[in-house]
Backbone as CSV, one residue per row, in Angstrom:
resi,resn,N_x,N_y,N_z,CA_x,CA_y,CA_z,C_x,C_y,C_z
1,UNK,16.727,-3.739,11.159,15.860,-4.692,10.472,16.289,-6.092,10.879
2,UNK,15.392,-6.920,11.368,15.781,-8.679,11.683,15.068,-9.542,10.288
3,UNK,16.455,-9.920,10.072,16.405,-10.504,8.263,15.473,-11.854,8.905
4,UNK,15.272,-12.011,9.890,14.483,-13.265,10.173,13.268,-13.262,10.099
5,UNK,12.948,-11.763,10.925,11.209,-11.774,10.652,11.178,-11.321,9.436
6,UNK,11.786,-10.581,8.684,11.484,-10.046,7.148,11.400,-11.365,6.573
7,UNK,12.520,-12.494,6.774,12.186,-13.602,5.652,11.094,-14.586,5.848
8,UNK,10.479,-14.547,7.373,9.613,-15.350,7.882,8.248,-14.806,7.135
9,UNK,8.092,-13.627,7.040,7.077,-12.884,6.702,7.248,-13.175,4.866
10,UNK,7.979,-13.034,3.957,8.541,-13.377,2.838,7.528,-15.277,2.839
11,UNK,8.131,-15.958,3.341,7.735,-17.497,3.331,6.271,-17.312,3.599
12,UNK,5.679,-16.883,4.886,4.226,-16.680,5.088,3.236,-15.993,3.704
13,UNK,4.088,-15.106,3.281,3.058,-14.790,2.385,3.455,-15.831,1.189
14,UNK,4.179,-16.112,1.070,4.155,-16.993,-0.374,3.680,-18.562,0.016
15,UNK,3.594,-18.608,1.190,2.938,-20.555,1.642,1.219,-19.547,1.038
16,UNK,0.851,-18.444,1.629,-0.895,-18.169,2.030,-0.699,-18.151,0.414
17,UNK,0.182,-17.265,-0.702,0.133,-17.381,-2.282,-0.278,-18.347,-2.879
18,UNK,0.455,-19.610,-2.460,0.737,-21.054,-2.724,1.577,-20.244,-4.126
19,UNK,2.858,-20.136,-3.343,3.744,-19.896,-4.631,5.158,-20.608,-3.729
20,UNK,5.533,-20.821,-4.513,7.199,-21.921,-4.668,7.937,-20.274,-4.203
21,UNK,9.844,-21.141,-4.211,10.382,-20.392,-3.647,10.883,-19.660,-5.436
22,UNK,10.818,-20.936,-6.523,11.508,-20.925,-7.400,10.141,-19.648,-8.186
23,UNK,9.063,-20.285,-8.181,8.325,-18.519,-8.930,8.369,-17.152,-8.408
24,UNK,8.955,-17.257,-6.922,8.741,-15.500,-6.095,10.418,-15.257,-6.882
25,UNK,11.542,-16.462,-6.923,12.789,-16.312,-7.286,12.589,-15.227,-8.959
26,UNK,11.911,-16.325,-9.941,11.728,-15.822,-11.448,10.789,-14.537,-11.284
27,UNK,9.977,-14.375,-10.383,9.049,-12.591,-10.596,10.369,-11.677,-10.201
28,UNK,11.344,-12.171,-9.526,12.152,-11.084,-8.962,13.513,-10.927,-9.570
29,UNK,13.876,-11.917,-10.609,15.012,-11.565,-11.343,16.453,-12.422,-9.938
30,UNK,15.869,-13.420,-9.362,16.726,-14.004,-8.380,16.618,-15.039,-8.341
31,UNK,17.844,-16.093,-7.693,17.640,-17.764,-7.508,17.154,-17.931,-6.599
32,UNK,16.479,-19.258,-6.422,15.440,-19.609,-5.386,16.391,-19.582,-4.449
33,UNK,17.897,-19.932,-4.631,18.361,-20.250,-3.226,18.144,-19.208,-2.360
34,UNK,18.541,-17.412,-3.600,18.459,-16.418,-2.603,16.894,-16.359,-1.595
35,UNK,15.776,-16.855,-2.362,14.869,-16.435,-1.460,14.736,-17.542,-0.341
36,UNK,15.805,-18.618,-0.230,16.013,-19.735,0.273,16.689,-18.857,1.929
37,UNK,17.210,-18.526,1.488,18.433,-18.040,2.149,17.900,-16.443,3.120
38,UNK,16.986,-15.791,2.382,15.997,-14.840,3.144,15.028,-15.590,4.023
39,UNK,14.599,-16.326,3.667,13.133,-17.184,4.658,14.179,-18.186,5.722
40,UNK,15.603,-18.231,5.313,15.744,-18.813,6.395,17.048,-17.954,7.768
41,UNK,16.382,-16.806,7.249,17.652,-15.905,8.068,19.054,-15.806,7.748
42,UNK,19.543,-16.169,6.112,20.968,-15.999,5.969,20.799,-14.990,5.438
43,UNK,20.227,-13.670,5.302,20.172,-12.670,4.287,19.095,-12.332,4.106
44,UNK,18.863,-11.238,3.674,17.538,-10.521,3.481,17.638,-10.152,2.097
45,UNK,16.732,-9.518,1.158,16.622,-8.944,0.121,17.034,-7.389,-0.169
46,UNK,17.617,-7.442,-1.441,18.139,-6.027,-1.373,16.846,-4.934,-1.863
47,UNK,17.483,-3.740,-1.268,16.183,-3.172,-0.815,15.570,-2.285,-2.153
48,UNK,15.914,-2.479,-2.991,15.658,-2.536,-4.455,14.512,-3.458,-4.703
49,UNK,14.482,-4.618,-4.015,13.523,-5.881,-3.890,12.368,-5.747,-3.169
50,UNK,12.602,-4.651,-2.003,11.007,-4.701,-1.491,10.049,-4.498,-1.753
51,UNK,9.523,-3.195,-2.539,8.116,-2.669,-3.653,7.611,-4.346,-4.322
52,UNK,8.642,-4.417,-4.882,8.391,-5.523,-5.826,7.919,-6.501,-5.260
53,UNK,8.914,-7.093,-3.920,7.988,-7.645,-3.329,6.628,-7.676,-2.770
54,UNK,6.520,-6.495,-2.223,5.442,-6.209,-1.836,4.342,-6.220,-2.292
55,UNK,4.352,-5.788,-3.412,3.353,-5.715,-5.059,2.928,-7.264,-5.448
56,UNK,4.087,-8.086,-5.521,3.832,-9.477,-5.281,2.675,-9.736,-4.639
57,UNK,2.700,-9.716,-3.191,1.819,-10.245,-2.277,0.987,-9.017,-1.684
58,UNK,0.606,-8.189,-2.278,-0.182,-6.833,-2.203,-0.217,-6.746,-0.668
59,UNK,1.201,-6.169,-0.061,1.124,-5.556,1.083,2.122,-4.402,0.792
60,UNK,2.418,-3.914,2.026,3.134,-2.662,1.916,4.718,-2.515,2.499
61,UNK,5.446,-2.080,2.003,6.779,-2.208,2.317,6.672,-2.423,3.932
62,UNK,6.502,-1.469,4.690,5.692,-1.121,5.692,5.787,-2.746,6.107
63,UNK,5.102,-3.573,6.238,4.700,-4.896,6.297,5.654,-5.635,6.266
64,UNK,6.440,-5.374,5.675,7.712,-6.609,4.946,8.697,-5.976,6.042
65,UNK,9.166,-4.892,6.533,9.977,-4.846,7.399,9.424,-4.652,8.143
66,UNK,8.126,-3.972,9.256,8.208,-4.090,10.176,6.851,-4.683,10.921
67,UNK,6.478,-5.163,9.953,5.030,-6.356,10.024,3.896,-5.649,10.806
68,UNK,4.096,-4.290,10.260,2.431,-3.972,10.513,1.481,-3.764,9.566
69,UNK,0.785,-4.375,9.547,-0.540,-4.569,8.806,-1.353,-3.207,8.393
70,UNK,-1.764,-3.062,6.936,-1.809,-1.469,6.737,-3.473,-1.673,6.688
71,UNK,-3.809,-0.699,6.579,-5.534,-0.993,5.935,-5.725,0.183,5.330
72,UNK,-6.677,0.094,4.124,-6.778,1.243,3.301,-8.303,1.689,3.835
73,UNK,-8.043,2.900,4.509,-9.543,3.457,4.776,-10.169,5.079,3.791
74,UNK,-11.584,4.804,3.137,-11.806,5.450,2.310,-13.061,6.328,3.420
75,UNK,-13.052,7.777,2.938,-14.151,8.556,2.754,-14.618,9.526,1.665
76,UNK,-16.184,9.865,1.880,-16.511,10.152,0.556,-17.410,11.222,1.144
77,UNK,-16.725,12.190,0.778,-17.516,13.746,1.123,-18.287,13.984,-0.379
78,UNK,-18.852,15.220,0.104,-20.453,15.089,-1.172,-20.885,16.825,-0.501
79,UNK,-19.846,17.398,-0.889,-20.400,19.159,-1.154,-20.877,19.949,-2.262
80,UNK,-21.636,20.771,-1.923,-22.047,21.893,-2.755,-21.281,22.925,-3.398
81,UNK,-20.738,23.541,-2.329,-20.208,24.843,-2.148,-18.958,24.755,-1.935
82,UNK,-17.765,26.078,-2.459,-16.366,26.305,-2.513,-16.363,26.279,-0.738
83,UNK,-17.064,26.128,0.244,-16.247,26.665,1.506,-15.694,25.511,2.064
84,UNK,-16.085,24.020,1.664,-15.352,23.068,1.626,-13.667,22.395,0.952
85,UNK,-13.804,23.650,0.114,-12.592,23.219,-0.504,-11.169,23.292,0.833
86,UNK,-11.317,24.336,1.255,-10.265,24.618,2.110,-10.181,23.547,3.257
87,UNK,-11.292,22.834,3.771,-11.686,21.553,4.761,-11.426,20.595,4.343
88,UNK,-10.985,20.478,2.881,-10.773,19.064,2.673,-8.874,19.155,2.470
89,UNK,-8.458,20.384,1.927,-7.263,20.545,2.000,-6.483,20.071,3.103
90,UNK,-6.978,21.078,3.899,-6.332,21.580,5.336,-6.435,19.940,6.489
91,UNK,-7.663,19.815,6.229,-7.998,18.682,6.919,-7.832,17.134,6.361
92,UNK,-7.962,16.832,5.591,-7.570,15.919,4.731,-6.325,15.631,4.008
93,UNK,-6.390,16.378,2.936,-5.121,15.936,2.432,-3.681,16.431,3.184
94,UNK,-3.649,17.849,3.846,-2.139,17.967,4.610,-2.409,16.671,6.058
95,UNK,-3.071,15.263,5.935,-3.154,14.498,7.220,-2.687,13.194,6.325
96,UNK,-2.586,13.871,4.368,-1.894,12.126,4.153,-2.805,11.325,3.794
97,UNK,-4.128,11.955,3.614,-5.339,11.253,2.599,-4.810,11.714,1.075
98,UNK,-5.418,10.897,-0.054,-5.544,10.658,-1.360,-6.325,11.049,-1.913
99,UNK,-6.740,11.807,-2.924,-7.823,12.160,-3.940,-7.647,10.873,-4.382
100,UNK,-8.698,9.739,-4.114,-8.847,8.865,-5.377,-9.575,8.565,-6.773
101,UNK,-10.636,9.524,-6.232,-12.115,9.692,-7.090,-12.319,11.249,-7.025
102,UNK,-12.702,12.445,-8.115,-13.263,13.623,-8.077,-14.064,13.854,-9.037
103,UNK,-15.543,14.041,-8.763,-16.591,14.101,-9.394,-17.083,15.322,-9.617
104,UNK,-17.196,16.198,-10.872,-17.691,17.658,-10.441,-18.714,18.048,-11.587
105,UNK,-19.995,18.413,-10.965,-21.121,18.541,-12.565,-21.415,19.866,-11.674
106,UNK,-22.478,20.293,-12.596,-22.773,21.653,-12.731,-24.530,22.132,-13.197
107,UNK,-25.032,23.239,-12.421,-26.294,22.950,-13.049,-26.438,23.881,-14.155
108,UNK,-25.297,24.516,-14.808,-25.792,25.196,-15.510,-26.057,26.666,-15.372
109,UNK,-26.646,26.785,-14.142,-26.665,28.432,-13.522,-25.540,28.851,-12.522
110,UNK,-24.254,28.296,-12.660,-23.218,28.661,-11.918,-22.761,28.037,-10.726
111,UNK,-24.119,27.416,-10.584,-23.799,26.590,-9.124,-22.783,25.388,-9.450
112,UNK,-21.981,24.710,-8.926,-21.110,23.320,-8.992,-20.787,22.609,-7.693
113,UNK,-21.318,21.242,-8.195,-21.572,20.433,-7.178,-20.079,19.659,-6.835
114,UNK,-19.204,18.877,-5.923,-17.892,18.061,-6.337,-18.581,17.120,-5.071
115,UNK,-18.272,15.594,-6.113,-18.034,14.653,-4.722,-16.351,14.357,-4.982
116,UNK,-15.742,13.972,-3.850,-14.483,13.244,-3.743,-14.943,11.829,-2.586
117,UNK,-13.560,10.766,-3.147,-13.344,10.186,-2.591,-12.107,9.992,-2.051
118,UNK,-11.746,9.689,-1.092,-10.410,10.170,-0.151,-9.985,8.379,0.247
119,UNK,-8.623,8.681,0.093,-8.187,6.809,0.408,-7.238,7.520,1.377
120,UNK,-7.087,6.571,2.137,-5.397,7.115,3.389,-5.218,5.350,3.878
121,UNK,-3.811,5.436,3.624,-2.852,4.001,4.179,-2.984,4.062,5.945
122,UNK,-3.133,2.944,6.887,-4.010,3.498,8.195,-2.772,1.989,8.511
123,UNK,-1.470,2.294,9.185,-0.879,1.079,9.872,-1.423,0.752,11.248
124,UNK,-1.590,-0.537,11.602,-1.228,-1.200,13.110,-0.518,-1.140,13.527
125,UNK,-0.076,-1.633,14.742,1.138,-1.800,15.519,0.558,-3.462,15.841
């Protein structure tokens, strides 16, 4: 890990925040010097600190150490029938997609309809 680009990236997002060194210091239970001292390459944050950080400036740990940019990509399947269930398993979720949304009605005569919506974390390089 280079505590330089981690703290450079630390300062960038809190100049685009418009947040001080002294409010990212008080959200994190730390003195400004420490985040003084991360943005300027004497130290990095302990790694107890990154989520939090991250959550801060809604990126992903991911981001904070190795500055790739995540993107959240959603799909939204819309089946009838059980022979999908196994396609969305197999294919979907063992690839690291999310159930974010599951919708399931019924007509009454046995038939059941499910929509899902599927989120997956998608990094750059």
């Amino acid at each position: 890990m280079n505590e330089l680009k981690v703290g450079t990236r630390i300062a960038e997002l809190r100049n685009i925040n418009n947040t001080t060194q002294l409010e990212l210091a008080e959200k994190l239970g730390v003195t400004d010097r420490a985040v003084s001292k991360w943005e300027t390459g004497g130290g990095y944050p302990d790694i107890a600190l990154l989520p939090q950080i991250a959550d801060i400036f809604n990126v992903s740990v991911d981001y904070l150490l190795c500055g790739k940019k995540s993107i959240k990509q959603e799909i939204y399947i819309d089946y009838a029938n059980n022979k999908y269930n196994d396609f969305v398993n197999n294919h979907y979720l063992s690839a690291g997609w999310k159930i974010v949304v599951m919708k399931l009605s019924g007509d009454g005569e046995g038939a059941c309809m499910c929509a899902v919506l599927l989120e997956k974390e998608i990094f750059e390089d």
